[in-house]
C-alpha positions in Angstrom: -29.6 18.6 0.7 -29.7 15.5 2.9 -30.5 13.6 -0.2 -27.3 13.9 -2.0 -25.8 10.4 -3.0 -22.2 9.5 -1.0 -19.7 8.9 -3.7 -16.3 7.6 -2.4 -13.5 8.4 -5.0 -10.2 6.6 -4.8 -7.2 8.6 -6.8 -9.5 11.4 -6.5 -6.2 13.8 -7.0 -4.8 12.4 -9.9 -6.6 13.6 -13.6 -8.7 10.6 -14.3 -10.3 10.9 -10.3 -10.3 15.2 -10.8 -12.2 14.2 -14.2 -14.6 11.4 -12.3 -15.4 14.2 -9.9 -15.9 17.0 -12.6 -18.4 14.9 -14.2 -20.2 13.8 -11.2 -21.0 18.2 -10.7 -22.4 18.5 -14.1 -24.7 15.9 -13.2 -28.1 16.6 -12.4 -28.2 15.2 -9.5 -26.6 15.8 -5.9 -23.4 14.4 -5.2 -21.2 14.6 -1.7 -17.9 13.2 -2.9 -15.3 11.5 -0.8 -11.7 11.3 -2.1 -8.8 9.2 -1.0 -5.5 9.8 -2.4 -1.9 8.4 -0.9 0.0 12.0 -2.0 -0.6 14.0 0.1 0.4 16.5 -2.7 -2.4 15.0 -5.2 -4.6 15.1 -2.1 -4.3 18.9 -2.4 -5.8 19.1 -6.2 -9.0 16.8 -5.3 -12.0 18.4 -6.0 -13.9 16.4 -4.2 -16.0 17.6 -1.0 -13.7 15.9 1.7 -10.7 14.4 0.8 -8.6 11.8 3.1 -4.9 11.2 2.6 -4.5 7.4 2.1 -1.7 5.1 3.2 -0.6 3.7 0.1 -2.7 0.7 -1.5 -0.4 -2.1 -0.5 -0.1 -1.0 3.3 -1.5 -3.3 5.2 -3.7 -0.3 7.1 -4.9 0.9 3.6 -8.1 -1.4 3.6 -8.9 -0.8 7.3 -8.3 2.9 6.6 -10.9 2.9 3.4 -13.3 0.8 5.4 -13.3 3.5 8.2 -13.8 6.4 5.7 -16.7 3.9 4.0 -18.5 3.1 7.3 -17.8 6.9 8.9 -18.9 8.8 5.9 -22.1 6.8 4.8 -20.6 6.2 1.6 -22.9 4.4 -0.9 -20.8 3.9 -4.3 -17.2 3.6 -4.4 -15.2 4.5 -8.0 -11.5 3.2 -8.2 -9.4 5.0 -9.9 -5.9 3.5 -10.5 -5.4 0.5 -11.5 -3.9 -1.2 -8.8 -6.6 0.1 -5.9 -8.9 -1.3 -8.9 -7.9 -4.6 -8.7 -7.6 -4.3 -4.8 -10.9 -3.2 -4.4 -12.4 -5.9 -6.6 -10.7 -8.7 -4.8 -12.2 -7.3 -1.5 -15.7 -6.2 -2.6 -17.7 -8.5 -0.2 -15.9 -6.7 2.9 -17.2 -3.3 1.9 -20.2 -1.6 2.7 -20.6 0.3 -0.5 -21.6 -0.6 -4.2 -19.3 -0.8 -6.9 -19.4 -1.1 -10.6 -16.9 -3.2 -11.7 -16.2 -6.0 -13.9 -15.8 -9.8 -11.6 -11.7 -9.6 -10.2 -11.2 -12.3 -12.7 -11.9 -10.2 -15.7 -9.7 -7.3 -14.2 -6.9 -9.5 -14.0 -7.0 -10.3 -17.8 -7.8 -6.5 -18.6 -4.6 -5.2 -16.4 -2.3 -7.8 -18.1 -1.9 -6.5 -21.6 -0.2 -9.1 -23.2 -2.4 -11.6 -22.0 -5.2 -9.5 -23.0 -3.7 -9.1 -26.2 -3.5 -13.1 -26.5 -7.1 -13.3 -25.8 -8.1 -11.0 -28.4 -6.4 -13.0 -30.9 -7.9 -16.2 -29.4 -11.4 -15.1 -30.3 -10.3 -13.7 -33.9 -10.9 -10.2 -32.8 -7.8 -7.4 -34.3 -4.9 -7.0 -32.3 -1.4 -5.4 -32.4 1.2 -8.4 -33.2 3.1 -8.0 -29.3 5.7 -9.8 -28.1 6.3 -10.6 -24.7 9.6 -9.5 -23.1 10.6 -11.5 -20.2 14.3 -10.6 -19.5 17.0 -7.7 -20.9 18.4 -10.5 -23.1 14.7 -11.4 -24.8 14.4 -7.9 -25.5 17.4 -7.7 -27.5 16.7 -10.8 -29.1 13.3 -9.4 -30.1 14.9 -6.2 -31.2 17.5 -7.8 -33.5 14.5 -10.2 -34.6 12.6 -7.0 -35.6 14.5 -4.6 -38.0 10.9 -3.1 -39.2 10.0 0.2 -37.3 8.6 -0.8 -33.3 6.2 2.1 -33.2 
């Protein structure tokens, strides 16, 4: 159908972009996927209708690379998958041709730092895990000796 919707799927080889994709073919509508992955050996499991080996995220031809696949393949939505392409992705949304859905780069910041997200929690009353932050080898022990109950 020359309908279908161009998805671009970053991590599409690992199980939360394989999942992503599964979900997007029990959809009722039409889907042409585009994965990216930087294994070549996750590459291979992508379920996704063409899939593009990647150079990894912090290469500085990653971008240009993603932008070429956007641009060459029509692409219309892109989903990141891991984290760090995630916050990558966010940081750069203006240069891409594609919608995304995700959260403002400062927001995915505070949800990729877990103890600062953790401290936030708290700051607004809301329930979380007492967490300590471990800066050095030394603080850790400290911490541990600190702590006799049970860690997890």
């Amino acid at each position: 159908m020359n309908d279908k919707r161009r998805v671009l799927c970053t991590g599409a080889g690992g199980a939360a972009g394989m999942n992503f994709i599964k979900s997007l073919r029990k959809a009722p509508e039409w889907f042409y996927i585009v994965g990216t992955d930087s294994s070549k050996y996750y590459a291979k499991l992508s379920q996704a209708d063409k899939t593009y080996v990647m150079p990894y995220y912090l290469k500085p031809d990653y971008f240009e690379r993603l932008t070429e696949i956007v641009v060459n393949e029509g692409i219309d939505f892109i989903h990141a998958q891991p984290d760090p392409e995630v916050r990558l992705l966010s940081d750069n949304r203006d240069k891409l041709k594609a919608r995304m859905f995700l959260p403002d780069a400062h927001t995915i910041r505070i949800a990729q730092d877990k103890y600062r997200f953790n401290v936030l929690m708290r700051d607004y009353n809301i329930p979380a895990p007492a967490t300590e932050k471990v800066i050095d080898p030394e603080n850790l022990q400290l911490l541990l000796i600190g702590n006799q109950k049970k860690l997890w």
